[in-house]
VMD Tcl script that draws the C-alpha trace (Angstrom):
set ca {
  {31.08 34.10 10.88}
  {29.09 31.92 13.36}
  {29.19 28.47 14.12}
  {25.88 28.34 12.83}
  {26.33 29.75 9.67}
  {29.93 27.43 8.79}
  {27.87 24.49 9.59}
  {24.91 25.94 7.50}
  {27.23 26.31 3.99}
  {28.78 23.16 5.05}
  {25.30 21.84 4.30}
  {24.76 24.28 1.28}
  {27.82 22.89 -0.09}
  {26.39 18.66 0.37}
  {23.26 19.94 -1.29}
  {24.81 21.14 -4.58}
  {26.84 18.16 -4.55}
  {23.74 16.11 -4.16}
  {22.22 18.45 -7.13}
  {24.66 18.49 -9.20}
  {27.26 15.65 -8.81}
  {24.98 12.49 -7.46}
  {23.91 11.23 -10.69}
  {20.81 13.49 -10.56}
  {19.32 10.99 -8.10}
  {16.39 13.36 -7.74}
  {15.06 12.65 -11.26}
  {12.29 10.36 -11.67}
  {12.23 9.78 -15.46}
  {14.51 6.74 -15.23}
  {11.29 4.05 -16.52}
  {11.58 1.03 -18.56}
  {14.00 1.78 -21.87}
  {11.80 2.81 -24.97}
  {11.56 0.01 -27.42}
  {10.77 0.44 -31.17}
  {7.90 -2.20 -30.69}
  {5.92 0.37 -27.85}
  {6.85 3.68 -30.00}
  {5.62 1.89 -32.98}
  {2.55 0.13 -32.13}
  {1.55 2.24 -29.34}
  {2.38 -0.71 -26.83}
  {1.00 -3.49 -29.33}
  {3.46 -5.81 -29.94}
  {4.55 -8.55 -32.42}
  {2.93 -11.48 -32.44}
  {4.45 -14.85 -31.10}
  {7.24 -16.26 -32.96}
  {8.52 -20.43 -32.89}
  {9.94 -21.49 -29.99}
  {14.12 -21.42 -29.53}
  {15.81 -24.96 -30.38}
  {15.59 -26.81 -26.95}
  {19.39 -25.93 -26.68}
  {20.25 -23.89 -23.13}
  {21.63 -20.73 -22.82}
  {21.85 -17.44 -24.60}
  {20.82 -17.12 -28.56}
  {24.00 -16.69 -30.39}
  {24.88 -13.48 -30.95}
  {24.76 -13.68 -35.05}
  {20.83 -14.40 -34.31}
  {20.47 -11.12 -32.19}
  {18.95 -8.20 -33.58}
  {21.85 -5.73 -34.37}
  {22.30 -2.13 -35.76}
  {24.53 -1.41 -38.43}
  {27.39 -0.14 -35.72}
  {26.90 -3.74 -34.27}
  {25.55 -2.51 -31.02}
  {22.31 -4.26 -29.96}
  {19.33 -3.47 -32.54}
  {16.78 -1.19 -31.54}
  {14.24 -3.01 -33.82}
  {11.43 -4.93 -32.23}
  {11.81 -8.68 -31.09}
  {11.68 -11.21 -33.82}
  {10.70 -13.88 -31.09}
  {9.54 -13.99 -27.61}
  {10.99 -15.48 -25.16}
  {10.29 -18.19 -22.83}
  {9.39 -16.92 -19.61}
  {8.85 -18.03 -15.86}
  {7.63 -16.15 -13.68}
  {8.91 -17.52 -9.62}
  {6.48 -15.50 -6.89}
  {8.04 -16.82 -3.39}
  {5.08 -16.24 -0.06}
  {4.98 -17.11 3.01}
  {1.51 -15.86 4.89}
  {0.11 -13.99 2.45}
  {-3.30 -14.99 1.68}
  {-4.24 -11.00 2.77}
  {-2.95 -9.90 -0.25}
  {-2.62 -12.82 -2.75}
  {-6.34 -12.15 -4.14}
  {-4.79 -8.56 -5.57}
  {-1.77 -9.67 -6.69}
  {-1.26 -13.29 -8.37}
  {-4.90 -12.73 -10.73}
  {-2.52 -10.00 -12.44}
  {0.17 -12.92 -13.10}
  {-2.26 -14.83 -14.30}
  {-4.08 -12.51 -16.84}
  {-0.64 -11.25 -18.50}
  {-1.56 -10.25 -22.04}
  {2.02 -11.94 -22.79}
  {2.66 -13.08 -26.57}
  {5.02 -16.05 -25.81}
  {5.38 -18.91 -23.88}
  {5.56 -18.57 -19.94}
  {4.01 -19.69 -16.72}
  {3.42 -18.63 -12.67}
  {5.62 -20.99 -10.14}
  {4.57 -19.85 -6.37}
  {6.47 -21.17 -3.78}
  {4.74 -21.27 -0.51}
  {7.37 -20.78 1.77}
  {5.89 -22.64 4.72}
  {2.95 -20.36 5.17}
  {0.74 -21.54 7.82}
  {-2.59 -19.56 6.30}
  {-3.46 -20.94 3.56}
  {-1.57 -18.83 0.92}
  {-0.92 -22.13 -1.34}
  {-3.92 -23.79 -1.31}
  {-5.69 -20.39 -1.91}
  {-3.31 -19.63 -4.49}
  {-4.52 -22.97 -6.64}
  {-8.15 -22.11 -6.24}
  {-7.98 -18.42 -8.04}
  {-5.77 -20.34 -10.59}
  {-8.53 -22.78 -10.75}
  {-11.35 -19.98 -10.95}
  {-9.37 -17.44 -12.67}
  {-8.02 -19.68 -15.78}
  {-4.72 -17.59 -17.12}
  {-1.18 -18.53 -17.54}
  {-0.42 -22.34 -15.87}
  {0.45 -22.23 -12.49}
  {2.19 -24.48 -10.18}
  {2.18 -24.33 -6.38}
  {5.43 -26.32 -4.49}
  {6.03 -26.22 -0.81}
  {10.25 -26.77 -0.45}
  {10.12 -26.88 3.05}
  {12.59 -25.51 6.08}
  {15.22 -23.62 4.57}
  {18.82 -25.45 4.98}
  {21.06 -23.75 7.47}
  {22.83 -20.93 5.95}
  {19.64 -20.05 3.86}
  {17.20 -17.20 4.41}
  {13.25 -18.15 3.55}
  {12.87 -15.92 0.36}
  {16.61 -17.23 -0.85}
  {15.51 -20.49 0.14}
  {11.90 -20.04 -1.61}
  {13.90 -18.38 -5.10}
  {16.55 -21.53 -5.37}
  {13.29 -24.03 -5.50}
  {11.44 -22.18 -7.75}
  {14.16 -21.48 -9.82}
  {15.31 -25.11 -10.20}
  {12.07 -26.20 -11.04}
  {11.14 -23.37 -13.71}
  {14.92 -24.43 -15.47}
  {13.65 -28.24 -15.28}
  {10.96 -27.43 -17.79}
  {11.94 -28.24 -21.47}
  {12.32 -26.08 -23.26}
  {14.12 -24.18 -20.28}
  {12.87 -20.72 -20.07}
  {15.45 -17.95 -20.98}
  {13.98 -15.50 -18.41}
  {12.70 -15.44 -14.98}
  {10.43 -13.17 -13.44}
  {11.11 -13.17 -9.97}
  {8.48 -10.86 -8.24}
  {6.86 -10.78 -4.23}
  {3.86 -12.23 -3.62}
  {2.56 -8.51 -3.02}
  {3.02 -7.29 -6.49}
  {0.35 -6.08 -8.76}
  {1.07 -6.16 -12.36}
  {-0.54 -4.51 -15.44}
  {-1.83 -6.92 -18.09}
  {1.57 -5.41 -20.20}
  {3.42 -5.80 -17.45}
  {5.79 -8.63 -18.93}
  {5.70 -7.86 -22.77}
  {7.20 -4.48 -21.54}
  {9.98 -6.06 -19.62}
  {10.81 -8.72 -22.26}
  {10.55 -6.20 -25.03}
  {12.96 -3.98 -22.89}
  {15.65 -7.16 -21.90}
  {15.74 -8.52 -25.43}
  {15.59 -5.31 -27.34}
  {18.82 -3.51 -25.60}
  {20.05 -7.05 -24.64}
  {20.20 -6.95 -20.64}
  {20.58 -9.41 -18.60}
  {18.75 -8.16 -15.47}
  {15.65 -5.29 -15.55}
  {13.99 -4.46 -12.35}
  {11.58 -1.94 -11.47}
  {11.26 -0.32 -8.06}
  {7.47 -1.03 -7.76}
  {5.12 1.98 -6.68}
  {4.08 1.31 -2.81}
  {0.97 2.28 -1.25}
  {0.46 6.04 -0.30}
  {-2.79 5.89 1.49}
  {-2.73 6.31 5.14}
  {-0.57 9.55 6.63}
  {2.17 7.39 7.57}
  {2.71 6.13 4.39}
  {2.69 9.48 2.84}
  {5.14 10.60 4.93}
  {7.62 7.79 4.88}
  {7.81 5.92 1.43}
  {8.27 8.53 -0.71}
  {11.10 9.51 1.57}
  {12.13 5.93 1.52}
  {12.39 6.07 -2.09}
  {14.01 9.30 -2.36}
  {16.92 8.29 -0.17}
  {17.27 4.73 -2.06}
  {17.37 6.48 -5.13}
  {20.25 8.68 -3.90}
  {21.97 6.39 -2.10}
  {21.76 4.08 -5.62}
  {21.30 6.72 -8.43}
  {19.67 4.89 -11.13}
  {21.51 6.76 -13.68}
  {24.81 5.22 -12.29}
  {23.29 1.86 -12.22}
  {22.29 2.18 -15.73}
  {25.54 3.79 -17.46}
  {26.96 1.93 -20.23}
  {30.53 1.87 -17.49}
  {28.50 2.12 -14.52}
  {29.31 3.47 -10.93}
  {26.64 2.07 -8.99}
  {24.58 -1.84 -8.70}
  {21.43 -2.31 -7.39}
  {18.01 -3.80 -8.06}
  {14.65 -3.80 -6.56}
  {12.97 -6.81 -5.54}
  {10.16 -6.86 -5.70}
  {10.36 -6.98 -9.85}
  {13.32 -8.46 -11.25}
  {13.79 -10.14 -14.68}
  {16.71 -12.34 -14.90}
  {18.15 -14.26 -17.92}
  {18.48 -17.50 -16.94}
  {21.88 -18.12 -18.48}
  {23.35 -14.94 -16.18}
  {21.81 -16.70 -13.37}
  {23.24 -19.91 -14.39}
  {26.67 -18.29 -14.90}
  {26.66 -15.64 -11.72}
  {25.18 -19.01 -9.05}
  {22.38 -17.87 -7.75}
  {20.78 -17.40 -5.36}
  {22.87 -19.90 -4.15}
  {26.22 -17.06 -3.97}
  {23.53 -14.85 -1.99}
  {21.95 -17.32 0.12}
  {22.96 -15.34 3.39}
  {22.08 -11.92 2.19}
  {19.39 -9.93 3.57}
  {19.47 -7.26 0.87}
  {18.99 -9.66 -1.22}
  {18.34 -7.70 -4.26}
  {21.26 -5.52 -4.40}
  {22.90 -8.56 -3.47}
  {21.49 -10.02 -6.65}
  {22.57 -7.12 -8.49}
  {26.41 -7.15 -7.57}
  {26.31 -11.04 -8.29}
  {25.07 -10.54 -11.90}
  {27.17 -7.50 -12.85}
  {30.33 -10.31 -11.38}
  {29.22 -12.09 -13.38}
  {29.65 -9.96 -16.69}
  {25.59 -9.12 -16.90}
  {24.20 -5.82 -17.78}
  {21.48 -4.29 -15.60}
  {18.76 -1.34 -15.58}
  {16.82 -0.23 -12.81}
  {14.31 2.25 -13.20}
  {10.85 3.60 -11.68}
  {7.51 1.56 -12.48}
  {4.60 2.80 -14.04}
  {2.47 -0.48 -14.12}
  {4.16 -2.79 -11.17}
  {2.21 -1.60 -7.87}
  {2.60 -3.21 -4.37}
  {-0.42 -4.40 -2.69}
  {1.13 -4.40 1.17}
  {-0.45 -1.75 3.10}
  {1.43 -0.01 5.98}
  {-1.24 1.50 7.94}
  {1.24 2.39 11.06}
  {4.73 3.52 11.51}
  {5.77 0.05 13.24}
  {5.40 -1.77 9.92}
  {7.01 1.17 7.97}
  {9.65 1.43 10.55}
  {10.29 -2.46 10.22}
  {10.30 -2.62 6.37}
  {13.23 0.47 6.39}
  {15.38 -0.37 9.98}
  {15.33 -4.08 8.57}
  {17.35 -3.03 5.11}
  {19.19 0.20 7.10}
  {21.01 -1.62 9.20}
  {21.91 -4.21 7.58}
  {23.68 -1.54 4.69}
  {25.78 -0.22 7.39}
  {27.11 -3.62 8.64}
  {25.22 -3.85 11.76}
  {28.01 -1.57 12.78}
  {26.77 0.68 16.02}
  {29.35 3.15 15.23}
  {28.87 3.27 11.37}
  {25.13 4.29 12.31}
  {26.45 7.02 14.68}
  {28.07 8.34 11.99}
  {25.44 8.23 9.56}
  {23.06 10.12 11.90}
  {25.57 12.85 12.43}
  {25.86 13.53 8.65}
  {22.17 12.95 8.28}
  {21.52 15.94 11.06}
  {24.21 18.63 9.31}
  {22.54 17.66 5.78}
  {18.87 17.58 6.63}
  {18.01 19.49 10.05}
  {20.87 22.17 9.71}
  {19.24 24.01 6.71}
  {15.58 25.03 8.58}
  {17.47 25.24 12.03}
  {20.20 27.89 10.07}
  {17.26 29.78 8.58}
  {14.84 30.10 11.37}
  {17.79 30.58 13.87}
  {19.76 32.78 11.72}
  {16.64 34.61 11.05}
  {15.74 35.15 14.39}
  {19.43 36.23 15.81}
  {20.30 38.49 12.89}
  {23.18 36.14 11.48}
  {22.51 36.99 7.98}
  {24.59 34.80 6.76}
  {23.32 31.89 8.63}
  {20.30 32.32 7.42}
  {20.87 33.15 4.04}
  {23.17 29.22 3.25}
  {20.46 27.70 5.52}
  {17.64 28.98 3.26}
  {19.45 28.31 -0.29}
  {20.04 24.67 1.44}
  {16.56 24.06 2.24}
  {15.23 25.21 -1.21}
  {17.30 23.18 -2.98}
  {16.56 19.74 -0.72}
  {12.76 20.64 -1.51}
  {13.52 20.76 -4.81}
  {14.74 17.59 -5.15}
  {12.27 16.27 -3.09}
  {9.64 17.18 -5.22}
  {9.60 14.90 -8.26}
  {9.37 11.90 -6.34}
  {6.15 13.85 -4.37}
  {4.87 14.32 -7.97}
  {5.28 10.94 -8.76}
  {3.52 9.66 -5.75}
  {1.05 12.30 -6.18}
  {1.08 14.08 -2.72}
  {1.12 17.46 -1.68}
  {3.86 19.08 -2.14}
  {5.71 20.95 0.99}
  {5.34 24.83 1.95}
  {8.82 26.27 0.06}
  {10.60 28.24 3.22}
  {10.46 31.58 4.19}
  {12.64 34.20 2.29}
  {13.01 36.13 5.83}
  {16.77 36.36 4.99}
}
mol new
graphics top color blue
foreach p $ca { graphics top sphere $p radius 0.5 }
foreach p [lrange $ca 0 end-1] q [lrange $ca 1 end] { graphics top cylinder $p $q radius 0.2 }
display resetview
């Protein structure tokens, strides 16, 4: 056989790993956990319940809902919990008008309330951000500037720890924080479903990878490959296994119990990190937590990426960084990136064209089976999907 065609079922070979064997990365049904309060109310849930003794930390577990095995209950919640919801920004009074009304107009049953920390913006994003509270009405809100981060500290980090402290000051404390980016649109249900979700099957962290913008070309081209490749690079099903094989979290929605954050230091233990949501992640499952990541279906960023330099920015930045800054670890990572993605159309088309049947034939089966698990996340974005390649094999 020809060079061609070993490197072409070397490929074949990576793609029904990736198929079969990389916790089915490719599916996109991993969404919030069902909870007996959505099935059975059709996303009406109970009403509030009182307030928690003022006493910190997590409800003993005698008071927590509980099936007869004495795994955590699948019942609805017989309370709601205290929540605060920490929205760091720094510059972005574009996009604040989209975002922080849907924070304020949460349909939530329980007790919670918006802390933006204005992360030294220099247009306006904090005093604009009291004046829609002020014309909006909704859940309180509280605007605090914490100033320069410390050394050691980057902003966001630095714009969490504030936030955080001064949410925990309240009394009562709140049990969970919402930590979401200043660019995040949520549905009015947006926080009953995560609360419903965290107390329900008794998690300590629940994040949802929130659905970016697919309106210009370049951003139809680039985030749902984005996605695709963070999803196989963390396969949510790992993540979310009872004995789990993979950590990670998405930023941009994250809802923390407050006692796990007490107990795993942060952000303080991640106040260097630049991934700072998987770095999240690893700190809380340290710390004993239990976590679920999944797909959104009502958390939707704002951001637009009209060019390839800001898309190119927002991936490189987080890239890198995941290989250690490490020229040579990126070499690698290109190398293997070129046999598993560019090998399969070169082996078909070449193979085609030179008579290697066999070439042609592992390059072919390769390609079919990367665009076909490319194609739920297409679905779930809602673009086109790609031309399937030619049989000429």
């Amino acid at each position: 056989m020809s060079t061609l065609a070993w490197f072409a079922i070397g490929s074949l070979a990576v793609w029904v790993w990736l198929l079969l064997g990389q916790g089915f990365f490719w599916r996109t049904d991993q969404r919030l956990p069902p909870t007996a309060a959505r099935l059975a109310t059709g996303g009406r849930l109970p009403p509030t319940a009182p307030p928690l003794p003022a006493a910190g930390g997590r409800e003993p577990a005698s008071a927590r809902r509980r099936d007869a095995d004495g795994s955590p209950g699948a019942g609805p919640p017989e309370r709601w919990p205290r929540v605060a919801v920490v929205v760091p920004a720094r510059d972005e009074a574009a996009v604040l008008p989209l975002s922080l009304p849907s924070l304020l107009a949460q349909d939530y049953p329980g007790r919670a309330e918006v802390f933006l920390v204005d992360d030294g913006s220099t247009d306006g994003t904090g005093r604009l951000a009291g004046e829609l509270a002020g014309r909006l009405g909704g859940l309180p809100l509280t605007v605090v500037s914490p100033g320069e981060p410390e050394p050691g500290w980057t902003g966001k980090l630095w714009a969490l720890r504030h936030g955080m402290a001064l949410a925990r000051a309240r009394e009562p404390a709140p049990e969970f924080l919402l930590l979401t980016d200043a660019d995040i649109a949520h549905d009015p249900r947006s926080l009953r479903l995560l609360a419903s979700a965290a107390v329900e099957h008794d998690l300590d962290l629940v994040s949802q990878m929130a659905r970016l913008q697919v309106v210009s070309v370049w951003e139809r081209l680039v985030v749902p490959a984005f996605v695709y490749f963070f999803a196989q690079l963390y396969p949510f099903r790992w993540i979310n296994r009872a004995r789990p094989l993979a950590t990670a979290a998405a930023g941009g929605c994250v809802l923390l119990r407050t006692e796990t954050a007490v107990a795993a230091a942060v952000p303080d233990s991640i106040r260097r990190a630049v991934i700072d949501d998987v770095s999240l992640a690893r700190a809380v499952r340290r710390a004993g937590g239990r976590i679920w990541l999944g797909l959104a279906d009502h958390v939707d960023s704002v951001r637009p990426y009209p060019g390839l330099g800001e898309l190119w920015r927002m991936v490189s930045r987080s890239a890198y960084t995941q290989l250690r800054n490490s020229p040579l670890l990126l070499a690698g990572t290109v190398a293997g990136l070129v046999v598993v993605y560019v090998v399969p159309p070169v082996a078909l088309l070449a193979g085609a064209a030179a008579g290697d049947g066999a070439a042609a034939w592992a390059g072919g089966v390769a390609w079919a089976v990367m665009t076909g698990t490319y194609l739920p996340m297409l679905r779930y974005y809602r673009q086109p999907r790609p031309s399937p390649p030619s049989s000429t094999c």
